[in-house]
PDBQT receptor file of N, H, CA, C and O in Angstrom, charges set to zero:
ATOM      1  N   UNK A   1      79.814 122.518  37.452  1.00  0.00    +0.000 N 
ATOM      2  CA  UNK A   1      79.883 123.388  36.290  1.00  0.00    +0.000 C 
ATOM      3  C   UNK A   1      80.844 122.819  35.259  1.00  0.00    +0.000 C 
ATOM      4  O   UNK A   1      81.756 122.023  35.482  1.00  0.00    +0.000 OA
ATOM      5  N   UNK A   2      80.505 123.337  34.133  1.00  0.00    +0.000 N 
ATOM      6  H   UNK A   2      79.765 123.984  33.952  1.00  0.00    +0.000 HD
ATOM      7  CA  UNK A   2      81.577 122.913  33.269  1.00  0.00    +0.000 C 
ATOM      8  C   UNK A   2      82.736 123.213  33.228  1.00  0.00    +0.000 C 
ATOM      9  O   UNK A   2      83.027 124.188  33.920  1.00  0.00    +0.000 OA
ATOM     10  N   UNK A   3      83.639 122.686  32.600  1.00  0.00    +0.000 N 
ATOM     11  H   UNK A   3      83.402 121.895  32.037  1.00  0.00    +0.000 HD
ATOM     12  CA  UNK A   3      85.398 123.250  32.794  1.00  0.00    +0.000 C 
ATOM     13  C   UNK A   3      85.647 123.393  31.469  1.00  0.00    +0.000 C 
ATOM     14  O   UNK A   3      85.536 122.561  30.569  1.00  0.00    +0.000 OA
ATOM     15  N   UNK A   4      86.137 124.990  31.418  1.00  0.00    +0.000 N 
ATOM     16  H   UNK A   4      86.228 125.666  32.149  1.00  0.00    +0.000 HD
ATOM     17  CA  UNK A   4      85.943 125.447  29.751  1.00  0.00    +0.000 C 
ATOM     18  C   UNK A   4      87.483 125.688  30.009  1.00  0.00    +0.000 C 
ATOM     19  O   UNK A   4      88.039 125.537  31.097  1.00  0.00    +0.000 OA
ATOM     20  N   UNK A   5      88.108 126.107  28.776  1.00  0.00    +0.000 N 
ATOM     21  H   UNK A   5      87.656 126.229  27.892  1.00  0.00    +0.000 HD
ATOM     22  CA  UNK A   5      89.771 125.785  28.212  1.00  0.00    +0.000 C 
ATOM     23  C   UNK A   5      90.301 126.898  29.550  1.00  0.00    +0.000 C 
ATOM     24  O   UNK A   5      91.219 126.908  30.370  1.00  0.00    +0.000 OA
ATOM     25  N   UNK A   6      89.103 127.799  29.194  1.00  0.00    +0.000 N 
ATOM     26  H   UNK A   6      88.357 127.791  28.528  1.00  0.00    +0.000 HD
ATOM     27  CA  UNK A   6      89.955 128.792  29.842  1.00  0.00    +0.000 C 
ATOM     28  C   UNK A   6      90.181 128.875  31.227  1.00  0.00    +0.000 C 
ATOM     29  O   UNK A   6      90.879 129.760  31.722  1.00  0.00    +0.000 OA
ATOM     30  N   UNK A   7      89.616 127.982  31.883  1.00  0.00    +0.000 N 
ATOM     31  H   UNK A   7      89.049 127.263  31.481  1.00  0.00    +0.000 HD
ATOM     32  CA  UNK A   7      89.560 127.865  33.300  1.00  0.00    +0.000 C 
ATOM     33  C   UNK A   7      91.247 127.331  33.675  1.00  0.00    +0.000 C 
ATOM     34  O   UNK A   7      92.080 126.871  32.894  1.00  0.00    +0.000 OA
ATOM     35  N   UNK A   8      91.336 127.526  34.798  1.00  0.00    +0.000 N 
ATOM     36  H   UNK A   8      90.659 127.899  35.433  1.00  0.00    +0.000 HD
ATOM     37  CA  UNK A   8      92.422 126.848  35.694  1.00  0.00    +0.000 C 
ATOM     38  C   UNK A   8      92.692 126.435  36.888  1.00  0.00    +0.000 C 
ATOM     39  O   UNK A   8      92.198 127.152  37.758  1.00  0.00    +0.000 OA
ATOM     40  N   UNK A   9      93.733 124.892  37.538  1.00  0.00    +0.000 N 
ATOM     41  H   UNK A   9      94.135 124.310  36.831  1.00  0.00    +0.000 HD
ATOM     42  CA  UNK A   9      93.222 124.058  38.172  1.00  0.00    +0.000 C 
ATOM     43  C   UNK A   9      94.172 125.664  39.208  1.00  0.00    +0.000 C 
ATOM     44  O   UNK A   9      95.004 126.461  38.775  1.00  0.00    +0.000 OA
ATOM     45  N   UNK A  10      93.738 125.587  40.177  1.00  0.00    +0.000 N 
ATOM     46  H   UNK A  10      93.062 124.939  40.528  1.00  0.00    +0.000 HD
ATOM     47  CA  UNK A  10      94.675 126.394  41.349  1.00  0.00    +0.000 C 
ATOM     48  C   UNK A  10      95.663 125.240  42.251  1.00  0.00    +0.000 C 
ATOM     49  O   UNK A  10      95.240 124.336  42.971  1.00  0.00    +0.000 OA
ATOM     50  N   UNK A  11      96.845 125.530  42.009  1.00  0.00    +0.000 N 
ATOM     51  H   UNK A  11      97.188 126.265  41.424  1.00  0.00    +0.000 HD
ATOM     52  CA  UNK A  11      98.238 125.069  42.783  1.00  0.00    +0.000 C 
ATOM     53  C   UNK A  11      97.455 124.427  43.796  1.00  0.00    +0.000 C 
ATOM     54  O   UNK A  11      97.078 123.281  43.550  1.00  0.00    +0.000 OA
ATOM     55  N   UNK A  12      97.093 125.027  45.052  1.00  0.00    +0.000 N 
ATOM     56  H   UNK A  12      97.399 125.958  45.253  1.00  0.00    +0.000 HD
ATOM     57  CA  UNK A  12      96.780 124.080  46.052  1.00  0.00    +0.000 C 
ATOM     58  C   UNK A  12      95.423 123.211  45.827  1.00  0.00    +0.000 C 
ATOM     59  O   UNK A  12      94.497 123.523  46.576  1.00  0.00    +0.000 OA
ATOM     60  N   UNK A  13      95.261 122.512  45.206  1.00  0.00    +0.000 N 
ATOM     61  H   UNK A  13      96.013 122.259  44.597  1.00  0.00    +0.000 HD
ATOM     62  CA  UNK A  13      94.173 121.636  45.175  1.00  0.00    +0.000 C 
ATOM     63  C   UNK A  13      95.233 120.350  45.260  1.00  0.00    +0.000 C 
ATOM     64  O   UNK A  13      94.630 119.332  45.600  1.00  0.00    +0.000 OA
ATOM     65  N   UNK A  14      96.247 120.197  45.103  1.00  0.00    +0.000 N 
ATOM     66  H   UNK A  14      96.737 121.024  44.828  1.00  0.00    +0.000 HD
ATOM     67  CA  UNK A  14      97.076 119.158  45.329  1.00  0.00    +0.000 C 
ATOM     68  C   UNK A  14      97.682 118.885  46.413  1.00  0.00    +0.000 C 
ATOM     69  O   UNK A  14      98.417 117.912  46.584  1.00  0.00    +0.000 OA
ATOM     70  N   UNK A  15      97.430 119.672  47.157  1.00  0.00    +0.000 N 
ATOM     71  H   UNK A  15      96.833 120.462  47.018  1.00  0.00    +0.000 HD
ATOM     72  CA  UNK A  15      98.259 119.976  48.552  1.00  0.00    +0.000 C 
ATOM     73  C   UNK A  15      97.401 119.379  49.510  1.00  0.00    +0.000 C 
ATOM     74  O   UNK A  15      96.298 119.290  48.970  1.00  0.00    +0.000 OA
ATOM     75  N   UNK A  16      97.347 118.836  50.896  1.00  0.00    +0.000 N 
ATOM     76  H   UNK A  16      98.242 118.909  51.335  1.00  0.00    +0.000 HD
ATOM     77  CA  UNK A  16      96.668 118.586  51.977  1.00  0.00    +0.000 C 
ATOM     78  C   UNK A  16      95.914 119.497  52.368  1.00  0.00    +0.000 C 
ATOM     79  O   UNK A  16      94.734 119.563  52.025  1.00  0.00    +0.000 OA
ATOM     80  N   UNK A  17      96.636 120.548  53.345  1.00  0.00    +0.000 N 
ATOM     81  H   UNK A  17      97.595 120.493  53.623  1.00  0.00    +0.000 HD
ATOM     82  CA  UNK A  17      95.719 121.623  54.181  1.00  0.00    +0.000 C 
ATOM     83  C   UNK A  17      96.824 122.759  53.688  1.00  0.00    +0.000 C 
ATOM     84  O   UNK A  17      97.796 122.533  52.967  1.00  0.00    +0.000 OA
ATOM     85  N   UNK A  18      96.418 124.094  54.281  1.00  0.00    +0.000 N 
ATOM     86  H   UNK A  18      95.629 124.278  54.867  1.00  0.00    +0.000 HD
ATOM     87  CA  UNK A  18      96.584 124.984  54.460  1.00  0.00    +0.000 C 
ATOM     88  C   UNK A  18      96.422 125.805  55.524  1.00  0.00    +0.000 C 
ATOM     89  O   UNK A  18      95.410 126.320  56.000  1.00  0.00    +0.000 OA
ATOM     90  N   UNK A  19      98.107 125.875  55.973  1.00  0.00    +0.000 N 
ATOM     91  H   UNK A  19      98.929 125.457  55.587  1.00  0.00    +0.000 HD
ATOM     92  CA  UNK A  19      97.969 127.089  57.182  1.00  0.00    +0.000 C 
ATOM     93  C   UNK A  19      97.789 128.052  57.434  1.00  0.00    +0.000 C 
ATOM     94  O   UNK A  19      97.289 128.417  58.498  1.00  0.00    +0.000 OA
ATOM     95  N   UNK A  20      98.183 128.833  56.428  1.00  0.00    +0.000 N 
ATOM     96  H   UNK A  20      98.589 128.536  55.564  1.00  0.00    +0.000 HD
ATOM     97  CA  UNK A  20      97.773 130.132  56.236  1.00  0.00    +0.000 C 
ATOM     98  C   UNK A  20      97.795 130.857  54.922  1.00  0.00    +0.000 C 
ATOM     99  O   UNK A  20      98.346 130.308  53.968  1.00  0.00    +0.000 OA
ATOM    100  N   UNK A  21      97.414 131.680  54.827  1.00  0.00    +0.000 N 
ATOM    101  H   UNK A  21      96.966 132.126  55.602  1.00  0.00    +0.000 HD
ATOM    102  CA  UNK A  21      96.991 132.708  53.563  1.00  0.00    +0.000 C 
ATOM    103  C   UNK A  21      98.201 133.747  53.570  1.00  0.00    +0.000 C 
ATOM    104  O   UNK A  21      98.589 134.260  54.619  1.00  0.00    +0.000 OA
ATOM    105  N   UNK A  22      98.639 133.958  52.615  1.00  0.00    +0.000 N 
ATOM    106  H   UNK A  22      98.324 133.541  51.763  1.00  0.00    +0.000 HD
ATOM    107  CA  UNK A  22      99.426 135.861  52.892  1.00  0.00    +0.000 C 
ATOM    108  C   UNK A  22      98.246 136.824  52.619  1.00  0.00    +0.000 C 
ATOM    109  O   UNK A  22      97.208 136.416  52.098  1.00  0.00    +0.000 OA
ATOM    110  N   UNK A  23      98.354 137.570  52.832  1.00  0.00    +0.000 N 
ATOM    111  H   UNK A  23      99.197 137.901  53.255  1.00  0.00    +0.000 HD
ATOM    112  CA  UNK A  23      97.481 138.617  52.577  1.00  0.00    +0.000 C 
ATOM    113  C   UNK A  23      98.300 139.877  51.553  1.00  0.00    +0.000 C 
ATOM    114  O   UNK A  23      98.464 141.096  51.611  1.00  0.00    +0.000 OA
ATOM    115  N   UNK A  24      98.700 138.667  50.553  1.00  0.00    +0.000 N 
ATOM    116  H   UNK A  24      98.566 137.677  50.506  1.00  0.00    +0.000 HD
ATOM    117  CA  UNK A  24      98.739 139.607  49.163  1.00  0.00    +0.000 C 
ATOM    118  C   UNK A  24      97.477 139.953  48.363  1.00  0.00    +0.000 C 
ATOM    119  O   UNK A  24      96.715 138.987  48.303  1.00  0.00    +0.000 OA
ATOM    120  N   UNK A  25      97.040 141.033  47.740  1.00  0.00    +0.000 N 
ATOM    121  H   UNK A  25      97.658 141.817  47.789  1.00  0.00    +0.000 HD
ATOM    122  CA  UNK A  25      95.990 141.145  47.316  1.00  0.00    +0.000 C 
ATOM    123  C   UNK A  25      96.658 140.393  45.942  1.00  0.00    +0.000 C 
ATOM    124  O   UNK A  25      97.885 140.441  45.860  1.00  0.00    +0.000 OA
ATOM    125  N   UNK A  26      96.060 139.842  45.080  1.00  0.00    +0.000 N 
ATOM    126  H   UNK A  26      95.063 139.804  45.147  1.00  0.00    +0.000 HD
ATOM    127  CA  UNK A  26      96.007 139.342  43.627  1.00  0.00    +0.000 C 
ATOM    128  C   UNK A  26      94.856 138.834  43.401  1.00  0.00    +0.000 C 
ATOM    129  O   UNK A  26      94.809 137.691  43.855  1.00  0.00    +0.000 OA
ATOM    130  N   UNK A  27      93.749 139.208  42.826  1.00  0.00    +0.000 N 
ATOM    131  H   UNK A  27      93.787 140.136  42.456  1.00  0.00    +0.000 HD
ATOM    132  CA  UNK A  27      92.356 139.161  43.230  1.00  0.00    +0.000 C 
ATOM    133  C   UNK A  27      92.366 137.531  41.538  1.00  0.00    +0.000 C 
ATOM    134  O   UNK A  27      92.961 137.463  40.463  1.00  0.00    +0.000 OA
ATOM    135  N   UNK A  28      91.663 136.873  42.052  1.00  0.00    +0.000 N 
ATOM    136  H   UNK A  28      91.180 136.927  42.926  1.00  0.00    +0.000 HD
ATOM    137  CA  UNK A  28      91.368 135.957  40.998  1.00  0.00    +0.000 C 
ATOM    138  C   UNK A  28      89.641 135.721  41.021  1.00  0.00    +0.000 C 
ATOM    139  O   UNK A  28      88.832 135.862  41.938  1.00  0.00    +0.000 OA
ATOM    140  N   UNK A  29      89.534 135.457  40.124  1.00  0.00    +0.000 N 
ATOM    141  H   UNK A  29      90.192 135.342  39.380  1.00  0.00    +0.000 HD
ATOM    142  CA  UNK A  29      87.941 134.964  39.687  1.00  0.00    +0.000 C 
ATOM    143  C   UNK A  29      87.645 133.974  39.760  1.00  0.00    +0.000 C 
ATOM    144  O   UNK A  29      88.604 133.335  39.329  1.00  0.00    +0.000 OA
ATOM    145  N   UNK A  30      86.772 133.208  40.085  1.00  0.00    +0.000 N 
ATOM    146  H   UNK A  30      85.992 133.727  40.435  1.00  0.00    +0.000 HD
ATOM    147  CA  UNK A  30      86.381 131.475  40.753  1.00  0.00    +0.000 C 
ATOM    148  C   UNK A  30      85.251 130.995  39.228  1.00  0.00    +0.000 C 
ATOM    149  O   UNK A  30      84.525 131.476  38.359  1.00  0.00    +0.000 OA
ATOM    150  N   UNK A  31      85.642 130.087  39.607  1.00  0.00    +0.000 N 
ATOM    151  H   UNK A  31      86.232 129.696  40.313  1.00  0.00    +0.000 HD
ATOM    152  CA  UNK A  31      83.961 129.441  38.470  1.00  0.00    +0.000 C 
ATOM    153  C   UNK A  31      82.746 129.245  38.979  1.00  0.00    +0.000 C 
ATOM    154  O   UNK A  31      81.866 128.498  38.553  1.00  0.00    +0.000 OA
ATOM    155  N   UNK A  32      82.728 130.292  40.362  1.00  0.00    +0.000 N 
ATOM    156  H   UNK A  32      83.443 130.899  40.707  1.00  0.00    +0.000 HD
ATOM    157  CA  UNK A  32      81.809 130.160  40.826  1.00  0.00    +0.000 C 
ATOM    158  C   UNK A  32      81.263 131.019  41.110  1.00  0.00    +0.000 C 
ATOM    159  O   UNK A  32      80.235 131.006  41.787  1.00  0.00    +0.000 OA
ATOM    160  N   UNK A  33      82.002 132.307  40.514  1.00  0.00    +0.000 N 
ATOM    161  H   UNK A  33      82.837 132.317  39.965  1.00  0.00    +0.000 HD
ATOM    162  CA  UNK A  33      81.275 133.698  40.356  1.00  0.00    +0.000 C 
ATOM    163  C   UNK A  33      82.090 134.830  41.230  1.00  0.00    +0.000 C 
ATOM    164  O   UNK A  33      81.929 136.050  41.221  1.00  0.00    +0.000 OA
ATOM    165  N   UNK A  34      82.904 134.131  41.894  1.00  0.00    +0.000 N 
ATOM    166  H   UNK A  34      83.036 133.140  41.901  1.00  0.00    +0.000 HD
ATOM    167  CA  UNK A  34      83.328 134.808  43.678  1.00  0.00    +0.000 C 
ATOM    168  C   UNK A  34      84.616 135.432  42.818  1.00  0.00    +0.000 C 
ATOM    169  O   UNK A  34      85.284 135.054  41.855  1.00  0.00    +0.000 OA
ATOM    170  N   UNK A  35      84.598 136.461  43.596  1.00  0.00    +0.000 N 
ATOM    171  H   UNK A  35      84.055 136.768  44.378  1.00  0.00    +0.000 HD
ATOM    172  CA  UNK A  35      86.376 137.196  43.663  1.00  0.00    +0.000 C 
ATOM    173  C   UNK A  35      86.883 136.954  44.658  1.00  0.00    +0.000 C 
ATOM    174  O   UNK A  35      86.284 137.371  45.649  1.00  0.00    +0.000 OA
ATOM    175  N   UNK A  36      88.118 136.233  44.882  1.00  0.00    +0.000 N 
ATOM    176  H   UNK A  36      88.605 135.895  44.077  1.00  0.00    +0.000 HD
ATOM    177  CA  UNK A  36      88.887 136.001  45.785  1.00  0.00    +0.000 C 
ATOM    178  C   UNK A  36      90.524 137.116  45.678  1.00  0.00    +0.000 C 
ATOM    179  O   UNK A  36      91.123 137.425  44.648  1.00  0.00    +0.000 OA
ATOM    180  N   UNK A  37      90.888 137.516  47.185  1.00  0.00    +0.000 N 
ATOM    181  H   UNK A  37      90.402 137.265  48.022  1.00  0.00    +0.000 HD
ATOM    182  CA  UNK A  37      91.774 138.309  47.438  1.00  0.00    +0.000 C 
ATOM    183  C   UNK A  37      93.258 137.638  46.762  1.00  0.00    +0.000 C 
ATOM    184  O   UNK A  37      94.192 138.371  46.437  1.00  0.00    +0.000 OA
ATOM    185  N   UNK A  38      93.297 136.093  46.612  1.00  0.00    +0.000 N 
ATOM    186  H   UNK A  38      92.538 135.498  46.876  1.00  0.00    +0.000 HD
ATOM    187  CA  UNK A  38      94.561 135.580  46.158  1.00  0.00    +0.000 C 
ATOM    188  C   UNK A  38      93.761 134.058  46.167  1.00  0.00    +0.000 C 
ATOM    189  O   UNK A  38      92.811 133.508  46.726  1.00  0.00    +0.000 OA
ATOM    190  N   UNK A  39      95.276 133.651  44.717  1.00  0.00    +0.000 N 
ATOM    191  H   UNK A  39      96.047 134.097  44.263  1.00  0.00    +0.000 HD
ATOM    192  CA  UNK A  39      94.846 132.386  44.438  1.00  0.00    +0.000 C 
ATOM    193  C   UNK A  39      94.277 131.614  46.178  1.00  0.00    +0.000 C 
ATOM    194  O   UNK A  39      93.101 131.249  46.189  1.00  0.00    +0.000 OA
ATOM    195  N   UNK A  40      95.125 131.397  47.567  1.00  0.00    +0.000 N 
ATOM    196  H   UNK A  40      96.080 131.693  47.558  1.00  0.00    +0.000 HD
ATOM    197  CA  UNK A  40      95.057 130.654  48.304  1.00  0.00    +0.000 C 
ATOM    198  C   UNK A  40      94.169 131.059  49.308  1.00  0.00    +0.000 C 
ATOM    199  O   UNK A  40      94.191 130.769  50.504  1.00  0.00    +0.000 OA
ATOM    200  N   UNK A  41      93.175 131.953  48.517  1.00  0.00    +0.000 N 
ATOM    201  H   UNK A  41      93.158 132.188  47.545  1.00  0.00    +0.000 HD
ATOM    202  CA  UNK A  41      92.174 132.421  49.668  1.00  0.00    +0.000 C 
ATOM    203  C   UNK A  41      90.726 131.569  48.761  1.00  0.00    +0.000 C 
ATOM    204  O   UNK A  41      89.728 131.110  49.316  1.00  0.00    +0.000 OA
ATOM    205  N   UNK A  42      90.942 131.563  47.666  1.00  0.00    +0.000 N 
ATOM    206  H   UNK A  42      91.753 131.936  47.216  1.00  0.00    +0.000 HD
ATOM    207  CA  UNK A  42      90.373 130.484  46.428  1.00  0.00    +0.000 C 
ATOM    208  C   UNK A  42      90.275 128.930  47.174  1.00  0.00    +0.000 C 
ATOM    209  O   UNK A  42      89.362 128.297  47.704  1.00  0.00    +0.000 OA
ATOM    210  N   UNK A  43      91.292 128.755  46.993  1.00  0.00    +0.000 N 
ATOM    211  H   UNK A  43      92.034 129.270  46.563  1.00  0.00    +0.000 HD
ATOM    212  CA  UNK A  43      92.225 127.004  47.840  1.00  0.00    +0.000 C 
ATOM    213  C   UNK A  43      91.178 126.973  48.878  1.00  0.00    +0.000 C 
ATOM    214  O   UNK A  43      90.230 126.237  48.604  1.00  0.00    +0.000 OA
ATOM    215  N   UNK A  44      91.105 127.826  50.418  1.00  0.00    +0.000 N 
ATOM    216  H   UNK A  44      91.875 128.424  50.640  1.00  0.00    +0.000 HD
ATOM    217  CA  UNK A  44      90.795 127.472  51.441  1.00  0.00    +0.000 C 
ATOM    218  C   UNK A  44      89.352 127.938  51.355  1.00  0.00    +0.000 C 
ATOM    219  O   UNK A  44      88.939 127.656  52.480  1.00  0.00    +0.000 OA
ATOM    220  N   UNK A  45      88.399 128.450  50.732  1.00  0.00    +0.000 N 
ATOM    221  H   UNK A  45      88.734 128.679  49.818  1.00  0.00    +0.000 HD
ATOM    222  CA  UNK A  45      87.115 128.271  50.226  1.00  0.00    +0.000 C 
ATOM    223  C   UNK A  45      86.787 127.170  49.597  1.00  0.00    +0.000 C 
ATOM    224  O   UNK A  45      85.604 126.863  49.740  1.00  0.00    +0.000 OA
ATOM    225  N   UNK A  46      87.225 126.685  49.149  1.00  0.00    +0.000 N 
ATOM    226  H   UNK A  46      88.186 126.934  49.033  1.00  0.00    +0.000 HD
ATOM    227  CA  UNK A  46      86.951 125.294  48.119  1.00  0.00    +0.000 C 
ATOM    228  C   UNK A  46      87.653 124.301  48.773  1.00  0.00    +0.000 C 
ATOM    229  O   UNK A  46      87.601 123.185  48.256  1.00  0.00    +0.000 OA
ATOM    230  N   UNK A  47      88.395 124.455  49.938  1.00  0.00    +0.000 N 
ATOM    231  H   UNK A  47      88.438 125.362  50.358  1.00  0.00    +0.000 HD
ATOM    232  CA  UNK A  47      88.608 123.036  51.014  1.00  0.00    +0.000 C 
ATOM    233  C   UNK A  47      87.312 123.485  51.908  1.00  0.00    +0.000 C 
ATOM    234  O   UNK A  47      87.067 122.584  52.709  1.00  0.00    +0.000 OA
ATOM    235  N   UNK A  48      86.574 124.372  52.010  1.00  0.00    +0.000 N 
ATOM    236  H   UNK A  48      86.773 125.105  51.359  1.00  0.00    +0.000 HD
ATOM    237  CA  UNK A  48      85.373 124.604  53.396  1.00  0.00    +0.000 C 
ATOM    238  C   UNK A  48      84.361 124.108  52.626  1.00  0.00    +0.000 C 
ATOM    239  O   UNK A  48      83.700 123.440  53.421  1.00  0.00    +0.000 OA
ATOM    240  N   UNK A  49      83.761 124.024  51.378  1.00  0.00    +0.000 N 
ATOM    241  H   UNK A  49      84.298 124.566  50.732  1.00  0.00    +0.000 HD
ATOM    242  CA  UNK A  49      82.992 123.713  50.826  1.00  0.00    +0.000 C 
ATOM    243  C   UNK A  49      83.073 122.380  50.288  1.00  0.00    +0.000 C 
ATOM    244  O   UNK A  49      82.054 121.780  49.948  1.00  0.00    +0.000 OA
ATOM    245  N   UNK A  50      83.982 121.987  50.212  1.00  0.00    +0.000 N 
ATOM    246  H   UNK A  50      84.810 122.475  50.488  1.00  0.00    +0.000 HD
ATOM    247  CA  UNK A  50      84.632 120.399  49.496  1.00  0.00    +0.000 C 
ATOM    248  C   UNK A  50      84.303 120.374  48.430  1.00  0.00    +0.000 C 
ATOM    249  O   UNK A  50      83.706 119.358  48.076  1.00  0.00    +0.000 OA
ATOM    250  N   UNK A  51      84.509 121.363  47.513  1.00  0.00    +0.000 N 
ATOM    251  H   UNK A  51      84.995 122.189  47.800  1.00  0.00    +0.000 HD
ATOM    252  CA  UNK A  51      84.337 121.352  45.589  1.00  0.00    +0.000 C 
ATOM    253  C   UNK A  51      85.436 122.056  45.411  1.00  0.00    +0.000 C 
ATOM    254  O   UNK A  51      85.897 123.019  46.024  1.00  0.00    +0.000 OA
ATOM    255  N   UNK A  52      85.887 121.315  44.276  1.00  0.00    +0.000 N 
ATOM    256  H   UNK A  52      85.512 120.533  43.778  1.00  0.00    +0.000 HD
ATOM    257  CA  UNK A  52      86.799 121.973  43.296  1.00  0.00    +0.000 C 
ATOM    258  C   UNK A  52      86.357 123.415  42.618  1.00  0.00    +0.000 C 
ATOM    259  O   UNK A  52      85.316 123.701  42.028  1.00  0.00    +0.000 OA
ATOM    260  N   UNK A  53      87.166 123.973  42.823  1.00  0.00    +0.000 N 
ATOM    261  H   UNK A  53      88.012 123.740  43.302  1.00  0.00    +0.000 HD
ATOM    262  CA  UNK A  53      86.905 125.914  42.486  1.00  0.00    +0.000 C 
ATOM    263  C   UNK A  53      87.918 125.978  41.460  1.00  0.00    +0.000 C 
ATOM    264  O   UNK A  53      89.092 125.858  41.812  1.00  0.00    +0.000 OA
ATOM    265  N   UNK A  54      87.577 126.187  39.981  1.00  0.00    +0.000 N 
ATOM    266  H   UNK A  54      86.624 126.284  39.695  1.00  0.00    +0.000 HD
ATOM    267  CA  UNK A  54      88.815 126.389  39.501  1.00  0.00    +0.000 C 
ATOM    268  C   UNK A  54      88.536 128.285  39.126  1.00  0.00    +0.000 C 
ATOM    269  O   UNK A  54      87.527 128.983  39.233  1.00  0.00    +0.000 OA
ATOM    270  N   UNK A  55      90.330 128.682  38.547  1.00  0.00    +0.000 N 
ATOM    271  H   UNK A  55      91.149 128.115  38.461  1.00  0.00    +0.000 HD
ATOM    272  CA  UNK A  55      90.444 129.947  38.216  1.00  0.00    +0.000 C 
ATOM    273  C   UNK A  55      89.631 130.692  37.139  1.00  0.00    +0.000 C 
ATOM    274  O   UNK A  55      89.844 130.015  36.133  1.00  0.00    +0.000 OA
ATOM    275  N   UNK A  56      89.142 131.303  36.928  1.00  0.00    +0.000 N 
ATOM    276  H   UNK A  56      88.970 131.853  37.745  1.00  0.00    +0.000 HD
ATOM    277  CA  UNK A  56      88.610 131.567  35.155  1.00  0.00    +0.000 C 
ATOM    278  C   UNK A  56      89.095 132.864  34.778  1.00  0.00    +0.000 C 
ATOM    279  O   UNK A  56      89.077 132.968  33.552  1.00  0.00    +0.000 OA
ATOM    280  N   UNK A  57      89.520 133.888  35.352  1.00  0.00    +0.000 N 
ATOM    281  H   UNK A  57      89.535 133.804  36.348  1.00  0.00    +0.000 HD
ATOM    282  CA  UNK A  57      90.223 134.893  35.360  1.00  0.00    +0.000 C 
ATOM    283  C   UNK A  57      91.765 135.376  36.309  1.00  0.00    +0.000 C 
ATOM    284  O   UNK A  57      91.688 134.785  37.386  1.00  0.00    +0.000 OA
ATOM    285  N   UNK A  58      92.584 135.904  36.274  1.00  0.00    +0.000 N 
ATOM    286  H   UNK A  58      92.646 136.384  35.399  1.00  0.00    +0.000 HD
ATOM    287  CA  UNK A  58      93.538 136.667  37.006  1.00  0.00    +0.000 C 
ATOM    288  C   UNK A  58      93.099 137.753  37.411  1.00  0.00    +0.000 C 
ATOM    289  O   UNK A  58      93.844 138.732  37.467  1.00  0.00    +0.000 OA
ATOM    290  N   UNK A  59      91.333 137.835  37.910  1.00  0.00    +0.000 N 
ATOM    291  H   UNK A  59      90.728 137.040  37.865  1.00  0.00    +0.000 HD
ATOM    292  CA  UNK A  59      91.322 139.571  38.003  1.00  0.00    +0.000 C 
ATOM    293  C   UNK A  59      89.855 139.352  39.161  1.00  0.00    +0.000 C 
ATOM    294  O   UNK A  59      89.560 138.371  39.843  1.00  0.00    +0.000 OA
ATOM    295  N   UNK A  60      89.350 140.321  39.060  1.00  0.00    +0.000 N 
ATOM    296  H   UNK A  60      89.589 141.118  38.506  1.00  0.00    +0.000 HD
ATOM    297  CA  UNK A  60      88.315 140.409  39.766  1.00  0.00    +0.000 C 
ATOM    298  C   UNK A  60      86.917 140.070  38.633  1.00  0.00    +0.000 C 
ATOM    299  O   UNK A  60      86.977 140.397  37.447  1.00  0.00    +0.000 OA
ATOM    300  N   UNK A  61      85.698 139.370  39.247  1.00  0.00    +0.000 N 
ATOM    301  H   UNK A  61      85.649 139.105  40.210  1.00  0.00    +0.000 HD
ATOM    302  CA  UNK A  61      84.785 138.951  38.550  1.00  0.00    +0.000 C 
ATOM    303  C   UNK A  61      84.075 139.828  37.615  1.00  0.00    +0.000 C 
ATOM    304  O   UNK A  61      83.160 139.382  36.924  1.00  0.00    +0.000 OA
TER     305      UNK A  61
């Protein structure tokens, strides 16, 4: 997909792995349509799939 201004890269895409998630709710929006519970629930969907997921909202889709 395209990467429009408003999108954003998410913190852990720079990182290796991920151990775990908190289970803070902060719901973000994907460029891929998905609402995720927190940025690092974003992160570890888009390490299972092996594509870059960026942010396009702070909210739910």
């Amino acid at each position: 997909e395209e990467k429009s201004p408003h999108q954003r890269r998410p913190s852990c895409l720079d990182t290796s792995e991920i151990l775990a998630c908190p289970m803070n709710l902060a719901p973000v929006c994907g460029n891929d349509g998905n609402t995720y519970a927190n940025e690092c629930s974003l992160c570890a969907h888009s390490r299972k799939i092996k594509m870059d997921i960026y942010i396009v909202k702070d909210e739910s889709c």
